[in-house]
C-alpha positions in Angstrom: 319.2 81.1 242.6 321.0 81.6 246.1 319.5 79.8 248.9 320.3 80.0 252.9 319.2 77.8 255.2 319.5 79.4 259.4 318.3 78.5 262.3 319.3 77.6 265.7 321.3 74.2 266.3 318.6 71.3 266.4 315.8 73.0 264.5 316.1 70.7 261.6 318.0 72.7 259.1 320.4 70.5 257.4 317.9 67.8 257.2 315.5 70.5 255.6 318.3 71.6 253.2 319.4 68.3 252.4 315.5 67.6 251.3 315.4 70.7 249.3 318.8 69.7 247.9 317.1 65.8 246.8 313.9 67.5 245.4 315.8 69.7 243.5 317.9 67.1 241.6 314.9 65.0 241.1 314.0 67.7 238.9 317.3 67.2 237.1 317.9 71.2 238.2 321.9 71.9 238.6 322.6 72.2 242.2 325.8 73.4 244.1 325.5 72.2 248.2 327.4 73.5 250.7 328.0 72.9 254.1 328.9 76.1 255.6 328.2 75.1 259.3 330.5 74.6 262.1 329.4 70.8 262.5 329.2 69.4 258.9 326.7 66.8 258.7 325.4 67.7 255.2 327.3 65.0 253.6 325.6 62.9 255.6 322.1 63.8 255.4 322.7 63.6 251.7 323.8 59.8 251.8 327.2 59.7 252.0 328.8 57.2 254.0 331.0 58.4 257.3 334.3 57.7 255.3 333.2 59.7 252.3 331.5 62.8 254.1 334.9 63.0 256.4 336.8 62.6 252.7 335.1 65.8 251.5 338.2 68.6 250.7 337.6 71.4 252.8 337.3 74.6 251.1 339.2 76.1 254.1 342.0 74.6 253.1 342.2 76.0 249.5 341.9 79.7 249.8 345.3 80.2 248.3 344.0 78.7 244.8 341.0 79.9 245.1 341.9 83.2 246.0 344.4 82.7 242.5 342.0 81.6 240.4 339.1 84.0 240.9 341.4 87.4 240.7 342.4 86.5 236.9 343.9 89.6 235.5 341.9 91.7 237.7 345.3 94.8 237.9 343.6 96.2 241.3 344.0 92.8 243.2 347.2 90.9 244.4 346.4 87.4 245.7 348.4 88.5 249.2 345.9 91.2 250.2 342.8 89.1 248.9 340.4 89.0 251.7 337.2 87.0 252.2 335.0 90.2 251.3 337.3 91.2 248.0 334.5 92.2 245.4 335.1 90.8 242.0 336.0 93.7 239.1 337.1 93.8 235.3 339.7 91.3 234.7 338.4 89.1 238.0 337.1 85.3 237.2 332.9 84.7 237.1 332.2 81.2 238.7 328.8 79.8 236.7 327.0 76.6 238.2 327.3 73.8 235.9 330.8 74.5 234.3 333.9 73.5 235.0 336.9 75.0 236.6 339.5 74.6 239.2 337.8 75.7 242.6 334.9 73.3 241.8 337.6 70.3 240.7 339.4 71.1 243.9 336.7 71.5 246.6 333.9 69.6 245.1 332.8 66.1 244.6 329.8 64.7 242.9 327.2 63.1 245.2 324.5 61.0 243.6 320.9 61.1 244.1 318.6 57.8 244.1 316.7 60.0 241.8 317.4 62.6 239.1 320.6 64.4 238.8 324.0 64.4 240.9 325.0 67.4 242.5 328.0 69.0 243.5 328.6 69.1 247.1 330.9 71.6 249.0 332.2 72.0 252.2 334.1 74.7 254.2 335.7 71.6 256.3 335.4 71.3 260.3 336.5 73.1 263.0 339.6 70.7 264.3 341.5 70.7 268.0 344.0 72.4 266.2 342.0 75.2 265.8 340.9 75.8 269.3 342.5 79.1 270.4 343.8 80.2 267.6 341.5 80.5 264.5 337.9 82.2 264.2 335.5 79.7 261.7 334.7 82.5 260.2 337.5 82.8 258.4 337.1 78.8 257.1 333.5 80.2 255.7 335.3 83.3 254.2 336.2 80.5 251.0 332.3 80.7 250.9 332.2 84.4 251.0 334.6 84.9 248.2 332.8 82.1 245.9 329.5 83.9 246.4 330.8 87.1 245.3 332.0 85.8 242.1 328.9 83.9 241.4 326.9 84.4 238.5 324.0 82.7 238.3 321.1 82.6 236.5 316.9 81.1 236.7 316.5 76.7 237.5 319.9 76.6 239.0 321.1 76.6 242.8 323.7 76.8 245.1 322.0 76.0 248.5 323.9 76.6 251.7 323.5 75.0 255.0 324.6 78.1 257.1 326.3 78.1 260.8 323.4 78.1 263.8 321.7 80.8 265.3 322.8 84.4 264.7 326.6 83.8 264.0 325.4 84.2 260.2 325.7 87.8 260.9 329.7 87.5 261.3 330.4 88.5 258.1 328.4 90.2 255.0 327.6 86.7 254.1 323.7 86.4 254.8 322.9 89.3 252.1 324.5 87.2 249.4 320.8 85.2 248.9 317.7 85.4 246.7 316.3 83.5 249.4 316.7 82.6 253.2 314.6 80.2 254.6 314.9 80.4 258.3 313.8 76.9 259.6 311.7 77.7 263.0 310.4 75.1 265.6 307.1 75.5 267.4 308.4 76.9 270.4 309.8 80.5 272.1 313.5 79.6 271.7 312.5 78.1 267.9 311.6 81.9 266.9 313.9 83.9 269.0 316.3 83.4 265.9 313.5 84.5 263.9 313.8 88.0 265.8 317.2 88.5 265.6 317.9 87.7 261.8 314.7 89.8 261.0 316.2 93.0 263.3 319.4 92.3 261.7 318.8 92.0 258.1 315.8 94.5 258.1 318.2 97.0 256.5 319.5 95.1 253.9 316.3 94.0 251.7 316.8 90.3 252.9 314.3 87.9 251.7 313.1 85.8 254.7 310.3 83.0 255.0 309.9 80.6 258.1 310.0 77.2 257.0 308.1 75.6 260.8 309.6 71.9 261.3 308.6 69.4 263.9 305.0 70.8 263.9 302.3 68.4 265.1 298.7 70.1 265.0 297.2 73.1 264.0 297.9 74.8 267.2 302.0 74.2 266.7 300.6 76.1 263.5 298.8 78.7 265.4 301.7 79.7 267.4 304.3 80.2 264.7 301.7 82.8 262.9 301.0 84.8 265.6 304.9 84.5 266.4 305.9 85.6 263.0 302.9 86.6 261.2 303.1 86.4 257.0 306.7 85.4 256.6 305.5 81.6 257.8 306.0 80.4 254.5 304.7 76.6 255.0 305.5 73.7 257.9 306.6 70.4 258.0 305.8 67.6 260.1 306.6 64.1 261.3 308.1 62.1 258.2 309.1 58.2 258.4 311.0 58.9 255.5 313.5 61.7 257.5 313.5 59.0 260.5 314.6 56.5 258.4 317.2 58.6 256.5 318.8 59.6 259.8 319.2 55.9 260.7 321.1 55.7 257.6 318.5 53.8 255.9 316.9 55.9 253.6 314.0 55.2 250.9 313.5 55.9 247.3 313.3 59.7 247.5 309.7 59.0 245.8 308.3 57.7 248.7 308.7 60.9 250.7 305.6 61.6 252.2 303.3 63.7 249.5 302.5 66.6 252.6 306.2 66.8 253.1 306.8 66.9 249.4 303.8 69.6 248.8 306.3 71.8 251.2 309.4 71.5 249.3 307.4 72.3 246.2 306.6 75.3 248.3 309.7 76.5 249.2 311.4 75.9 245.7 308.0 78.2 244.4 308.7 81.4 247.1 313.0 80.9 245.8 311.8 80.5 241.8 309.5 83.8 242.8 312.7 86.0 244.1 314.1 86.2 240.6 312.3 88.6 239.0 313.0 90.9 241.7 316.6 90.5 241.3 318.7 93.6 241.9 322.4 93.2 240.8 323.3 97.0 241.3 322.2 96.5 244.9 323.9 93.3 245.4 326.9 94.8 244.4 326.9 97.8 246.7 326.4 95.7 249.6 329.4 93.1 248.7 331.6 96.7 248.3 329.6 97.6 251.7 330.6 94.9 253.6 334.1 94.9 251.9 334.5 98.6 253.0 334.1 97.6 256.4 335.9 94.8 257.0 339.0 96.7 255.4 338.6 99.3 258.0 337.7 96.7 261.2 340.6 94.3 260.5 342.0 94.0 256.5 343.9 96.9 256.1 345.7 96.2 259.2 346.1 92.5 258.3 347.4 93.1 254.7 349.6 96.4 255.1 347.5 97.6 252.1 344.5 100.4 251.6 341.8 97.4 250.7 339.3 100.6 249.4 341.6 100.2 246.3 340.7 96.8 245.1 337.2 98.8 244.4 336.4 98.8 240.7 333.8 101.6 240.7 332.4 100.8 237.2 331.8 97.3 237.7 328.5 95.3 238.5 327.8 92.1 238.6 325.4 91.1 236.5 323.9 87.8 234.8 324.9 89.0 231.7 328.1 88.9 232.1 327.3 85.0 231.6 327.3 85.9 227.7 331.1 87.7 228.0 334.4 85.1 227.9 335.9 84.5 230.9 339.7 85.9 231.6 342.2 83.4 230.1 
């Protein structure tokens, strides 16, 4: 299952994903994490120490293998004129969660939960001074972009993202690529104006989205975020101890987590678990050629000198049973 996390900066998102991310592998369920936003504090909020979080390999930084390694023998692809939104096709690499290969040895790292499994941890690296001027960070998240379109993934296994703030999600075809987006929402009129935006914006596009409310402290903060966003208010989360203490770098036993807080997660992981049966890979695929289509024609083609339309393969779907056919040598 593909999981977003959005909001606007402060809402509580990465410490709501990295929750989600601990519950999960106390269930011993194989997790992918990644830390798509600009300020990348999901290492962090996961337990790693300054040094280690900093140490992460930045996905950024690798595009050139993995650009290499996903186009396989795919004969409609060169790695020059691989762009962020280059759909897989017959020939292409499938990445799968738990195996091995050479985009998770070279951007991921292991991270160790006080309780149940490790997971792997991802990041698409910060924006630096040297960028300032002259790079977009989309184009560090486009390593994200191209390892969601090869992703094949099946039922009890995650990759959870901890996207960019506010509405910058909608820089690229990027926020269609999930089962689930759980838009984190405070109690107040600028905590739901993201709410309104990412609704408008991904009404077209069959978007799953529930409001996760944080900081909530009564039933009116409750109140407000229902008549503010009606039935997609999935379930709220309120003062925890446990988060204070984790953000003094201090955490508990992830046991101890306050049972209301952990009822929520249970809640969340329900409503992603729920998404699967509704799964529609044909659809999924037209919107990754969609999205491909029309960054070709705003920027690629230029960019590359080539027709991107071409890299296109017409027959091919992506599909979770491809998980059953041998990958490209």
């Amino acid at each position: 299952m593909k999981i977003a996390f959005v909001g606007k900066g402060g809402s509580g998102k990465t410490t709501l994903s990295s929750l989600f991310i601990r519950h999960l592998a106390a269930a011993h369920a194989p997790v992918v994490a990644v830390d798509a936003d600009i300020n990348q504090h999901l290492g962090a909020a996961l337990g790693l120490d300054e040094a280690d979080a900093a140490a992460l390999p930045a996905m950024g930084a690798q595009l050139p293998l993995i650009k290499s390694w996903l186009r396989g023998t795919n004969p409609r692809i060169a790695v020059d004129t691989m762009i962020k939104t280059t759909p897989p096709g017959e020939g292409s690499r499938l990445v799968r969660i738990g195996e091995d290969n050479p985009v998770y040895q070279a951007c991921a790292r292991p991270v160790r939960m006080d309780e149940g499994a490790p997971v792997r941890l991802m990041a698409t690296g910060p924006f630096t001074e040297s960028d300032l001027g002259v790079a977009c960070y989309h184009s560090k998240v486009g390593a994200v972009e191209l390892y969601l379109n090869h992703l094949v993934d099946g039922a009890d296994e995650y990759v959870v993202v901890d996207m960019t703030a506010g509405s910058d999600s909608f820089a690229s075809g990027m926020f269609t690529r999930f089962d689930m987006t759980f838009l984190i929402a405070e109690p107040t009129r600028k905590g739901v104006s993201v709410y309104r935006q990412y609704k408008e914006y991904a009404r077209d596009f069959g978007v799953c989205l529930k409001v996760v409310g944080n900081k909530v402290q009564g039933s009116d903060d409750v109140d407000f975020l229902r008549e503010e966003v009606g039935d997609d208010l999935l379930t709220t989360v309120g003062h925890s101890d446990w988060v204070r203490a984790m953000e003094k770098g201090r955490p508990p036993r992830f046991g101890l987590l306050e049972e209301a807080n952990r009822q929520a997660l249970d809640t969340l992981r329900a409503a992603a678990d729920a998404t699967y049966e509704q799964r529609d890979w044909q659809r999924y695929t037209r919107q990754m050629v969609h999205f491909h289509l029309k960054n070709a024609q705003s920027w690629g083609n230029t960019k590359t000198g080539t027709d991107l339309a071409a890299q296109v393969d017409p027959s091919f779907v992506l599909d979770e049973r491809i998980l059953a056919t041998p990958q490209p040598a």
